[in-house]
SERO-4910 file (N, C-alpha, C, O; in steps of 0.05 Angstrom, whole numbers):
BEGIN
 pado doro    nc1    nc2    nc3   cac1   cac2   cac3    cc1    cc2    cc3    oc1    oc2    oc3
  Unk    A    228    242   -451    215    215   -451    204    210   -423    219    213   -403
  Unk    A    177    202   -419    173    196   -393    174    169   -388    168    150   -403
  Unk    A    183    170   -358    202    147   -345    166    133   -339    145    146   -338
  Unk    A    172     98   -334    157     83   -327    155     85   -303    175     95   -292
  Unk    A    130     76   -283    128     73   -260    137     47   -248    119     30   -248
  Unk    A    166     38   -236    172     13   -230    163      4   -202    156    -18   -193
  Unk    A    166     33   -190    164     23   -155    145     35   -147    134     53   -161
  Unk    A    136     25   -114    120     24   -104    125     26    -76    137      8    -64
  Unk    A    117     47    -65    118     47    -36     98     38    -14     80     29    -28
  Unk    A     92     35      3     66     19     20     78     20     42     95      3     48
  Unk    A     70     43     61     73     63     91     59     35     98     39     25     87
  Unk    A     75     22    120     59     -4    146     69      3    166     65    -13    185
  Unk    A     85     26    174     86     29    202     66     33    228     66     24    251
  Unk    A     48     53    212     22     52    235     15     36    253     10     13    247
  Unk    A     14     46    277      2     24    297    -23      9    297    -22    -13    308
  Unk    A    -40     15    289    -64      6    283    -86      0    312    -95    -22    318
  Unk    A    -90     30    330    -93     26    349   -125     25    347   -136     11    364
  Unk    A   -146     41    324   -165     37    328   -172     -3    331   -191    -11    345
  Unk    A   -155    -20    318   -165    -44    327   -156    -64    341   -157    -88    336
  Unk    A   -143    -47    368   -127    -61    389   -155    -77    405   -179    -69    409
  Unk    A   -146    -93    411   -128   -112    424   -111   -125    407    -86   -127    407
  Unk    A   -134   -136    389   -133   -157    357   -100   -145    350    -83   -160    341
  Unk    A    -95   -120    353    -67   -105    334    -53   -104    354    -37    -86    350
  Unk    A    -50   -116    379    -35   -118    398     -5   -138    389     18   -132    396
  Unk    A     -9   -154    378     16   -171    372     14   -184    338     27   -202    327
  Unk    A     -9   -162    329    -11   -172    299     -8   -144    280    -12   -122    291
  Unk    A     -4   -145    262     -3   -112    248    -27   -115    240    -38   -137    237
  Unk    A    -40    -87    233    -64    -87    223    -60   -101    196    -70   -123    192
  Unk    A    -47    -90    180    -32   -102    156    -42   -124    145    -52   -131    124
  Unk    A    -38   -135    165    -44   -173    163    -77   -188    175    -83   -212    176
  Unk    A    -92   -166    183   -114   -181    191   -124   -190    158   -116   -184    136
  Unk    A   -146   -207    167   -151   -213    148   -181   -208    131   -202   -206    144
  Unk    A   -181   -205     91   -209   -202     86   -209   -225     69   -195   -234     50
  Unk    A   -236   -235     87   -235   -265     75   -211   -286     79   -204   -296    101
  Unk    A   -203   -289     61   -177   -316     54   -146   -299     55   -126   -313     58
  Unk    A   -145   -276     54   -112   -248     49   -115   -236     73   -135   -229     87
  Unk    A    -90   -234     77    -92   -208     96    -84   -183     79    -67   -184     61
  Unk    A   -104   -154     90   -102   -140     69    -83   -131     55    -85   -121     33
  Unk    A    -57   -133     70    -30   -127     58    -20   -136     27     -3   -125     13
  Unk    A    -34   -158     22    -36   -183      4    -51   -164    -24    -40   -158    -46
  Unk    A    -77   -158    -14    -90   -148    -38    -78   -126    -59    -77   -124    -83
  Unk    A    -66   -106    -31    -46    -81    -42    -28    -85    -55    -24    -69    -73
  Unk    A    -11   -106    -50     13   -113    -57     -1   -131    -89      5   -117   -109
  Unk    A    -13   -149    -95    -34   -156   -115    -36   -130   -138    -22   -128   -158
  Unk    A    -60   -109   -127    -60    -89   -146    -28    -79   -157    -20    -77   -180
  Unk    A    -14    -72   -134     10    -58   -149     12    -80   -170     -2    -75   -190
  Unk    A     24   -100   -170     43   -118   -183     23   -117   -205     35   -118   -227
  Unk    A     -4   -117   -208    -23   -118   -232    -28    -98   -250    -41    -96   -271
  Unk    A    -11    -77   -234      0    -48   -249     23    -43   -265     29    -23   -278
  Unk    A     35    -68   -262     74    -67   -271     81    -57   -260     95    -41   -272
  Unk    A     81    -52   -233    103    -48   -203    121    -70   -208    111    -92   -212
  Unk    A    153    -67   -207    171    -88   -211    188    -94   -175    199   -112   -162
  Unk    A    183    -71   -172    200    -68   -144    176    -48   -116    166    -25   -117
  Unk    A    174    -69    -98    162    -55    -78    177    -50    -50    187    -70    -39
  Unk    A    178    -18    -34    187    -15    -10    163    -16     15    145      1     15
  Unk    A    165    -30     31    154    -27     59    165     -5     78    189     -5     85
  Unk    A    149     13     85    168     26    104    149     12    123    125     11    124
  Unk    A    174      2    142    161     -9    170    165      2    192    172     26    189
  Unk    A    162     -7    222    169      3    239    163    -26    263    157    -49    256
  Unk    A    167    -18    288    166    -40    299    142    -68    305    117    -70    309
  Unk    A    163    -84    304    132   -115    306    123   -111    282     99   -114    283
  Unk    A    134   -102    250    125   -106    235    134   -134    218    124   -142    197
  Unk    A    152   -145    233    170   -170    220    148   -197    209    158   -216    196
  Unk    A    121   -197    217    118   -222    199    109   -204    170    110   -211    146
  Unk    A    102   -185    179    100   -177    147    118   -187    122    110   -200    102
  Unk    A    148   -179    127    171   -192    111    159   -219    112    149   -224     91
  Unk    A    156   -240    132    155   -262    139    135   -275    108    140   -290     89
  Unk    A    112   -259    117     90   -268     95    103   -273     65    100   -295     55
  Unk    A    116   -255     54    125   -254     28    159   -261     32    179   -251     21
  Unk    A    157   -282     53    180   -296     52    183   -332     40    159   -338     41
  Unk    A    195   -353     33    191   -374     35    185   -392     70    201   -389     89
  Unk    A    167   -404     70    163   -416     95    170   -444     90    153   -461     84
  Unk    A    200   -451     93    206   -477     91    198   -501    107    199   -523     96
  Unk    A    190   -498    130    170   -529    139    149   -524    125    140   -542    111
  Unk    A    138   -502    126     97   -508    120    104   -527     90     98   -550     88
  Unk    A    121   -507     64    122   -526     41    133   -554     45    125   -574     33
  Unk    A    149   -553     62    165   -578     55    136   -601     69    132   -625     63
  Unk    A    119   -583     87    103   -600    101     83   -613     76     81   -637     71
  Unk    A     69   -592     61     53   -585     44     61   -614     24     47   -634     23
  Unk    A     86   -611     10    100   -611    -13     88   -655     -4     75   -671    -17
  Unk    A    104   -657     28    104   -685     22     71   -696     32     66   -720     36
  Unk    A     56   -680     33     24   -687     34      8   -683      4    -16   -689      1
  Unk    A     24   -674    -14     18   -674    -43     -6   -649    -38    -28   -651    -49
  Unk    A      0   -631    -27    -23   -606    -29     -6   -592    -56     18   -592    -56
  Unk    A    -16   -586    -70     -4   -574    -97    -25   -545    -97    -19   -522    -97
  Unk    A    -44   -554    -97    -58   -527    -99    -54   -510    -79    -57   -486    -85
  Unk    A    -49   -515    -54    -38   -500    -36    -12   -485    -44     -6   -461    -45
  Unk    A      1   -503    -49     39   -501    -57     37   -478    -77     50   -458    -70
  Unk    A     21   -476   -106     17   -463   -117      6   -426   -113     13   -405   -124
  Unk    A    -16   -436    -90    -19   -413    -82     -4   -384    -62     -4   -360    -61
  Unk    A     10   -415    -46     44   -396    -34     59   -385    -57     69   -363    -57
  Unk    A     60   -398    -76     84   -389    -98     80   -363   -105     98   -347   -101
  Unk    A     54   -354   -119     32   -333   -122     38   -305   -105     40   -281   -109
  Unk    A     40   -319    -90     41   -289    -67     73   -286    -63     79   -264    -53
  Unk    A     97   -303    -70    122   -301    -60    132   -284    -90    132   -292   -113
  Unk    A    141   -249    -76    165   -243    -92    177   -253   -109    178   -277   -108
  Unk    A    186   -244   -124    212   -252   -131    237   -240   -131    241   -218   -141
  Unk    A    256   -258   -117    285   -245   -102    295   -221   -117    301   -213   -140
  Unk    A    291   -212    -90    300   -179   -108    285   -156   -109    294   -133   -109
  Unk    A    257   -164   -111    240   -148   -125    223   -139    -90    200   -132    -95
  Unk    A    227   -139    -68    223   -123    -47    243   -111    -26    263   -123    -19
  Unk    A    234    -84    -15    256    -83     10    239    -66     27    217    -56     22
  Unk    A    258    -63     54    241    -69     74    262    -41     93    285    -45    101
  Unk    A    247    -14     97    265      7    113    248      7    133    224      2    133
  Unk    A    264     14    155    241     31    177    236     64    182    245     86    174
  Unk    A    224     58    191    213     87    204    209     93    235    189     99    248
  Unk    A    234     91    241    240     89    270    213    113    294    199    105    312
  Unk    A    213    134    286    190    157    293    167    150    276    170    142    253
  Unk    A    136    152    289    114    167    280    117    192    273    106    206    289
  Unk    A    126    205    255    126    222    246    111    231    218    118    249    203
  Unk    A     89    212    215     72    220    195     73    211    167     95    203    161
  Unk    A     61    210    152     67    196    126     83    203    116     98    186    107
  Unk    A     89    229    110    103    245     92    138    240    105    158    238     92
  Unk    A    135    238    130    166    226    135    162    195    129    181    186    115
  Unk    A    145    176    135    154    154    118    156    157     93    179    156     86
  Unk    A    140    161     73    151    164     45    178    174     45    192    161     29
  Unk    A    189    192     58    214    200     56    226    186     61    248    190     50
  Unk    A    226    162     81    244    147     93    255    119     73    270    102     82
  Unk    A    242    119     44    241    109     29    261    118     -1    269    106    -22
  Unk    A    264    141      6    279    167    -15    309    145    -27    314    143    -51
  Unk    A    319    137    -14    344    124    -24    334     98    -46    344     95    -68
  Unk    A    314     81    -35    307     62    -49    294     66    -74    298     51    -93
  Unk    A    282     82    -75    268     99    -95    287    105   -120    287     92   -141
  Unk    A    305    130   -112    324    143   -121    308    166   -136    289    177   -127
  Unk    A    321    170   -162    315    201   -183    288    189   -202    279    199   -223
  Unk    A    278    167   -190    259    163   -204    228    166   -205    224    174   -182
  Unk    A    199    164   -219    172    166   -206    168    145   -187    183    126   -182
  Unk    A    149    150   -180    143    121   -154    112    124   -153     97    143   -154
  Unk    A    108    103   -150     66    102   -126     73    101   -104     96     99    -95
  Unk    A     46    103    -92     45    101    -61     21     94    -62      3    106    -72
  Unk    A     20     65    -48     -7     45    -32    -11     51    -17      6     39     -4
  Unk    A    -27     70      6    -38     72     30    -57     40     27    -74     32     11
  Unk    A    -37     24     61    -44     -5     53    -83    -11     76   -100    -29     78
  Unk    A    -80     12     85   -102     16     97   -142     23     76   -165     28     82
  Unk    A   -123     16     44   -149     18     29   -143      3      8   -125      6     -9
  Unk    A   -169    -25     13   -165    -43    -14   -194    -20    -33   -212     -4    -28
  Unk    A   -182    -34    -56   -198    -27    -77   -220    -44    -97   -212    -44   -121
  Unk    A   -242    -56    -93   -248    -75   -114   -266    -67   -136   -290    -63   -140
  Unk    A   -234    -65   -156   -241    -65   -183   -233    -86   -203   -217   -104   -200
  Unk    A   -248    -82   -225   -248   -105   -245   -218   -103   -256   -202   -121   -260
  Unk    A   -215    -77   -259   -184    -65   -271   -176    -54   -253   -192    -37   -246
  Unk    A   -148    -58   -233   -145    -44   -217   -139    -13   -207   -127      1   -223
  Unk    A   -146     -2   -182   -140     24   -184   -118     33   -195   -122     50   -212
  Unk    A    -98     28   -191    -61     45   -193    -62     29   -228    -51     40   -248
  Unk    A    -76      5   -229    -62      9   -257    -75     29   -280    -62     39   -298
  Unk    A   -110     34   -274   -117     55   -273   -105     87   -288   -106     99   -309
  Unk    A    -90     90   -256    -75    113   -256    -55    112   -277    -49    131   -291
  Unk    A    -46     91   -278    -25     87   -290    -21    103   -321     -8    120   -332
  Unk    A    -48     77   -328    -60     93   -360    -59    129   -364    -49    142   -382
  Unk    A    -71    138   -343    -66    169   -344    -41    173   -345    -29    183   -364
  Unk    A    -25    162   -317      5    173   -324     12    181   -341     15    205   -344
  Unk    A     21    152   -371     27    151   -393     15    164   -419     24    158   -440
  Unk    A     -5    183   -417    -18    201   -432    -18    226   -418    -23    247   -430
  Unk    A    -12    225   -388    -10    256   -385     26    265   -373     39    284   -382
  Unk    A     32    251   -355     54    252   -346     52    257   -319     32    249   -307
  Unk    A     69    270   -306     66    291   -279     59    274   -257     66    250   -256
  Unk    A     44    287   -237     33    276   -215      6    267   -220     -9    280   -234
  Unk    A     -5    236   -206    -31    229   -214    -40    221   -183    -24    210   -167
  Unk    A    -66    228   -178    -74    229   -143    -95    202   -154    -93    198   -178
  Unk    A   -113    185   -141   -139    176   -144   -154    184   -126   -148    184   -102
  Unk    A   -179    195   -140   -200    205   -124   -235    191   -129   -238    175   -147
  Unk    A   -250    197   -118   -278    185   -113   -288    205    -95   -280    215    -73
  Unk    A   -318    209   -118   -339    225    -91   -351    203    -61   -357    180    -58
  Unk    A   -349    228    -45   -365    226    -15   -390    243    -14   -390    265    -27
  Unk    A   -404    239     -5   -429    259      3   -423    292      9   -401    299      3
  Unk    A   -432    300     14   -421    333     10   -431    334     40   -432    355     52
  Unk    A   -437    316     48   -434    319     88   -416    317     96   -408    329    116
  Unk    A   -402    296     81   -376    278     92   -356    295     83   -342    292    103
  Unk    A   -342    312     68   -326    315     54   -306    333     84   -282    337     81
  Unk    A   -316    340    104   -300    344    132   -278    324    133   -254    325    134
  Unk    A   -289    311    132   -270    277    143   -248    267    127   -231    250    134
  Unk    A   -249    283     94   -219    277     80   -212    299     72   -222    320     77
  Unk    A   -191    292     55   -164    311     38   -192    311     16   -208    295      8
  Unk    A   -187    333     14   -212    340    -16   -183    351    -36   -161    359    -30
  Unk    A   -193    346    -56   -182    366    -86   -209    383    -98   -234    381    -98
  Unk    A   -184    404   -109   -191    434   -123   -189    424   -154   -168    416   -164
  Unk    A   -213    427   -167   -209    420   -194   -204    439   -214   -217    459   -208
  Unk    A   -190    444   -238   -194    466   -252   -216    465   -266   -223    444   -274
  Unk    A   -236    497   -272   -253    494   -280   -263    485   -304   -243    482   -319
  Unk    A   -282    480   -316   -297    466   -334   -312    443   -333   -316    436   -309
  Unk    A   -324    426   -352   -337    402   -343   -320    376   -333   -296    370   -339
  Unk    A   -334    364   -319   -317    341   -304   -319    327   -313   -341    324   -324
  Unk    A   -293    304   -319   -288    281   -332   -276    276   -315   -268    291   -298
  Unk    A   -271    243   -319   -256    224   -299   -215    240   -293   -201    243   -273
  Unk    A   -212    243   -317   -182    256   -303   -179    289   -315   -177    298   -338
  Unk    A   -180    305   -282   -174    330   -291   -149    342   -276   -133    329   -263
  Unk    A   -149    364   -281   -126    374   -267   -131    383   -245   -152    396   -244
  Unk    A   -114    381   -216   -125    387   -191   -110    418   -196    -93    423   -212
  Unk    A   -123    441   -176   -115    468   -180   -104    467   -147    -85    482   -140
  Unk    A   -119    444   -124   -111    449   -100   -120    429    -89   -135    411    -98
  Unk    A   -108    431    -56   -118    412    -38   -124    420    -12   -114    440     -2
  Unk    A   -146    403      2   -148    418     29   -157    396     40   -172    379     29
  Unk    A   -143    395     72   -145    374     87   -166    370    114   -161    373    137
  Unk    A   -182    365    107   -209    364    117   -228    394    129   -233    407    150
  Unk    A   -234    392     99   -245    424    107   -264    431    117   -283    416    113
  Unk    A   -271    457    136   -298    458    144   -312    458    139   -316    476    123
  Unk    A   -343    438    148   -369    438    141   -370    458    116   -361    481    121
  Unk    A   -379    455     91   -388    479     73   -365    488     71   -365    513     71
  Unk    A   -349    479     71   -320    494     52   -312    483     33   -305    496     13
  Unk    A   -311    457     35   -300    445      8   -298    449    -22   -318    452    -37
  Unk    A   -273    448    -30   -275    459    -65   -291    429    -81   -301    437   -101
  Unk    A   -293    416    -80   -309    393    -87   -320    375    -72   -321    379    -48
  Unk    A   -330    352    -84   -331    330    -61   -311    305    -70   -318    282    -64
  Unk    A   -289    311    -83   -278    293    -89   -258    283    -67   -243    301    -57
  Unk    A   -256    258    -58   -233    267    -40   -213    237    -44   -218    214    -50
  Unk    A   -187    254    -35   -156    232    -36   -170    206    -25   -182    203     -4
  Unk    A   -163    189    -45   -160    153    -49   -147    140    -31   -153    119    -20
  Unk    A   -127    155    -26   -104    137    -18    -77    119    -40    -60    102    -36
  Unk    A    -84    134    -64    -68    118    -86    -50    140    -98    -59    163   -101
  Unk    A    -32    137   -103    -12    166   -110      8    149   -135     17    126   -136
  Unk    A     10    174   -152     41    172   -180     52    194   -168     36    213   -166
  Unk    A     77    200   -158     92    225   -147    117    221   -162    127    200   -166
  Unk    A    128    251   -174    157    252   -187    174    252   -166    163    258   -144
  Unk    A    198    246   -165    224    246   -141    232    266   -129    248    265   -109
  Unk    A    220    291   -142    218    313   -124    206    317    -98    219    327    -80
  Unk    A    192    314    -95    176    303    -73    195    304    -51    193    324    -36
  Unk    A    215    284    -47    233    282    -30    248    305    -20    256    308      3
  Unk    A    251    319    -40    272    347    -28    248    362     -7    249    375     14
  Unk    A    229    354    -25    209    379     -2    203    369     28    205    380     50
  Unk    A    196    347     20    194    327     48    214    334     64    207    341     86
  Unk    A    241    333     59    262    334     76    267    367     91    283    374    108
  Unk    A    244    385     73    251    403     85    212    418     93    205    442     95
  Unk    A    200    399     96    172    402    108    172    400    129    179    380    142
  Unk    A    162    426    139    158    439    174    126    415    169    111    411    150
  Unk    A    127    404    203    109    396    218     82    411    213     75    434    218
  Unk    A     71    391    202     35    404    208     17    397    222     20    399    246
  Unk    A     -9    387    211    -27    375    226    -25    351    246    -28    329    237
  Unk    A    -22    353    270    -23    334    291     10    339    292     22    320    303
  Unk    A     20    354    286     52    347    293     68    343    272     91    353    273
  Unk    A     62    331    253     72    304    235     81    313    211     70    335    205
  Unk    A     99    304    192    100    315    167     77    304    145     76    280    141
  Unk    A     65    315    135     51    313    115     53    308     92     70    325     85
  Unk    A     46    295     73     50    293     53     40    314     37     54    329     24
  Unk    A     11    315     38    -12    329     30      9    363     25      7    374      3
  Unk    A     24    374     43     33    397     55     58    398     29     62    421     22
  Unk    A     71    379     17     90    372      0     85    381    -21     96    399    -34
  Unk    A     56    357    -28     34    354    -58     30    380    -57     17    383    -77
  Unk    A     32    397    -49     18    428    -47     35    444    -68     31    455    -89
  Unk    A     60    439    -47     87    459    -62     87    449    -88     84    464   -107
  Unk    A     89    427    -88    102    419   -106     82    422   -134     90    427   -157
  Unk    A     56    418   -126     43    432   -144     44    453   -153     27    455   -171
  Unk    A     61    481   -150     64    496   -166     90    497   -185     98    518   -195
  Unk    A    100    477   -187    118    472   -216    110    456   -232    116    460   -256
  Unk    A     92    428   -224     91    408   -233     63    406   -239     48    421   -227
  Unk    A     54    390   -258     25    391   -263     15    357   -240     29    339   -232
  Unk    A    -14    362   -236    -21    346   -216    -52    342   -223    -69    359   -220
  Unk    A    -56    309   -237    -83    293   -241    -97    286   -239    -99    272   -259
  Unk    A   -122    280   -222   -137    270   -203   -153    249   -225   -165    258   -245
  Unk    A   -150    216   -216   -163    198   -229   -193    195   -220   -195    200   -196
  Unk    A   -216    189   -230   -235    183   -211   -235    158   -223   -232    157   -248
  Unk    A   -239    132   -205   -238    107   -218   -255     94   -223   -278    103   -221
  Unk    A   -251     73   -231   -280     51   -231   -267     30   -209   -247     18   -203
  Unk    A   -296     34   -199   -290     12   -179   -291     24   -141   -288     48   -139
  Unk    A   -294     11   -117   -297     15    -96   -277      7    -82   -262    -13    -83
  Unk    A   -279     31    -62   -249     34    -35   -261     20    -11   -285     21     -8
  Unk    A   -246      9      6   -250     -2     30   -236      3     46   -219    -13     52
  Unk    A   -241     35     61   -218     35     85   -221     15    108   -238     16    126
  Unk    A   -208      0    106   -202    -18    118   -189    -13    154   -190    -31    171
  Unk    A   -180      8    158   -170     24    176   -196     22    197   -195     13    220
  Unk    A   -216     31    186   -242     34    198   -248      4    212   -232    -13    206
  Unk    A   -269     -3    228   -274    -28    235   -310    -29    212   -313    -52    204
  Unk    A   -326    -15    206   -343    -15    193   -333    -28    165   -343    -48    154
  Unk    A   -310    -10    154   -296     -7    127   -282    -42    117   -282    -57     97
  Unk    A   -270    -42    147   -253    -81    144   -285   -107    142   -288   -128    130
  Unk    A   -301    -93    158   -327   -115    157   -344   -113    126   -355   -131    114
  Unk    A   -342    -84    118   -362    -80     98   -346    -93     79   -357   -105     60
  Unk    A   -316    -94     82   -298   -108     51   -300   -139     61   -307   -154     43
  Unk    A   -297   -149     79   -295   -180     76   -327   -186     68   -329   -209     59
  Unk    A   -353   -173     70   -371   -188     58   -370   -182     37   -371   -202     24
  Unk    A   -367   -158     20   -364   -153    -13   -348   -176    -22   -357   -190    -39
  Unk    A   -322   -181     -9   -303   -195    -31   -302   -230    -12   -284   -247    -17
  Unk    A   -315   -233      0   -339   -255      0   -355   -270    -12   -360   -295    -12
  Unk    A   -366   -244    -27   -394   -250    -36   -390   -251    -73   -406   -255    -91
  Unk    A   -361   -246    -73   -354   -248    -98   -344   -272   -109   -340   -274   -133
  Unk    A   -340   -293    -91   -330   -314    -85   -360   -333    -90   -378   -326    -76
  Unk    A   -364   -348   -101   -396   -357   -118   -399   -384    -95   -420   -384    -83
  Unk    A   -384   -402    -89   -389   -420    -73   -394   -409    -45   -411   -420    -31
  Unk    A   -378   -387    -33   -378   -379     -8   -401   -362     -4   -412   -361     18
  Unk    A   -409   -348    -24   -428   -328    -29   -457   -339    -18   -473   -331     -1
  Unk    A   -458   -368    -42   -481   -386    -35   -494   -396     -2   -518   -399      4
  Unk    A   -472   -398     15   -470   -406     47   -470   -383     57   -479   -388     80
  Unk    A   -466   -357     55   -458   -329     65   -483   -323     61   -495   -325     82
  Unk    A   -497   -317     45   -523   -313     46   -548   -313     64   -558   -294     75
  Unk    A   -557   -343     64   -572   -341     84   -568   -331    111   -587   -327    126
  Unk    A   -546   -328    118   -529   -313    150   -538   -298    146   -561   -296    154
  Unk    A   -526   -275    130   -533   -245    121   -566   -241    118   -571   -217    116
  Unk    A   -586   -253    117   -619   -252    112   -621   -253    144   -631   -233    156
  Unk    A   -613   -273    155   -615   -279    185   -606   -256    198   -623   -245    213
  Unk    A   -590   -249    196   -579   -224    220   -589   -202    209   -595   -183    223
  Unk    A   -593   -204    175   -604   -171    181   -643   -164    177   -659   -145    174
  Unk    A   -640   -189    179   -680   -194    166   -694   -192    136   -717   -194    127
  Unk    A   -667   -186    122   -673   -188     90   -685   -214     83   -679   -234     96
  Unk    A   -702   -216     64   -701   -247     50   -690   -257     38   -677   -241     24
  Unk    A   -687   -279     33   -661   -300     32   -666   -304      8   -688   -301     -2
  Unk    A   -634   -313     -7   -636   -306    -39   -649   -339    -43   -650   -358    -27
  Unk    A   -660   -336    -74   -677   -357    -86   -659   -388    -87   -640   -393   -102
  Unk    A   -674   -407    -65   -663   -433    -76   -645   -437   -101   -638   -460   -107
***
């Protein structure tokens, strides 16, 4: 019988040095797109997937994160006796429910693949996702729930993937597809982590969205250091791919590495502009700075 996907992991230890100063006393985590900080959106898609239980692995100065998806007893009580209701409502929205988060660290940079691991107890013998919180997604249906649908018709491991230009494909984790014609979910044969110019087995490359069985963990715990030092995940998904079968979703819908400073600007005007009242005022700015003409009265 295959097991449901309950939990959810979401690596926030990273320093987030490409956007220091700004990540000097704030996590990247928490800047904000638009009205959320992106932490908000990730945590959103999971739960819109039937994620019941989510782990943070943190690390230091990550504490308002908890904070956020904590109760803030003056702001409501402030809120509550100013009769803001729609506000009140919208805290409620974003607050957990007791129980249903926890919060480990990850005392070392030691790479993703040791945070996911550092999560292995909370988890337990069961499947899990993993949010890389450094990429929102805007889709109509969300990415992971997505995946999800495959899970439950195929089983195993499920990656999400999306084409890049076949210039770009240096710059990520590409997947090996098995051969035949391409459809949205096939079976990955392999992976390679930023391959050279004209090497790549496709142009498909890792999402940032993962279904992993609990195996995972044993390998992790015994994965020699790779690229930059670090344990890898990617180096895991490998092994472990030769017992287990392994999915690659292509989705509907657009990624926003947000990590990037291009990637966080290009998502707060998309999911801006999706917003119909704000869109209307956002507009003429956007004609102004970039010399387009301005949408129709």
């Amino acid at each position: 019988m295959m097991r449901p996907i309950r939990k959810a992991v979401l690596p926030v230890a990273g320093l987030g040095t490409r956007f220091l100063p700004a990540t000097k006393a704030v996590p990247k985590e928490m800047l904000t797109i638009v009205d959320r900080p992106i932490i908000q959106y990730v945590v959103d898609e999971a739960r819109a997937a039937g994620i019941e239980h989510i782990v943070f692995v943190t690390g230091r100065n990550k504490h308002v994160i908890e904070d956020h998806f904590d109760i803030a007893y003056e702001l409501e009580d402030t809120l509550r006796a100013r009769s803001k209701t729609a506000a009140l409502d919208l805290l409620d929205k974003i607050r957990p429910h007791p129980g249903t988060t926890s919060f480990t660290r990850q005392q070392e940079p030691l790479g993703l693949g040791h945070a996911i691991w550092c999560a292995r107890d909370i988890i337990g013998d069961e499947p899990f996702a993993i949010l890389l919180p450094d990429v929102i997604v805007k889709a109509e249906k969300g990415c992971l729930a997505q995946m999800v649908d495959v899970y439950r018709e195929r089983g195993g491991n499920v990656i999400a993937v999306e084409e890049v230009p076949e210039d770009q494909t240096h710059q990520y984790g590409i997947v090996k597809l098995a051969e035949g014609p391409r459809s949205r979910a096939m079976t990955i044969t392999g992976m390679v982590e930023k391959p050279a110019p004209g090497t790549a087995p496709s142009n498909l490359m890792i999402t940032g969205r993962y279904i992993l069985q609990p195996q995972i963990f044993d390998l992790l715990s015994r994965q020699e250091t790779g690229a930059g030092g670090e344990i890898q995940l990617t180096d895991s998904m490998k092994t472990l791919m030769q017992t287990q079968t392994f999915t690659s979703v292509q989705f509907e819908g657009r990624s926003y590495d947000c990590g990037s400073k291009v990637g966080f600007l290009c998502a707060n005007i998309a999911f801006a502009l999706e917003q119909p009242e704000l869109a209307a005022e956002l507009m003429p700015h956007l004609s102004d700075l970039t010399g387009l003409p301005k949408a129709a009265e």
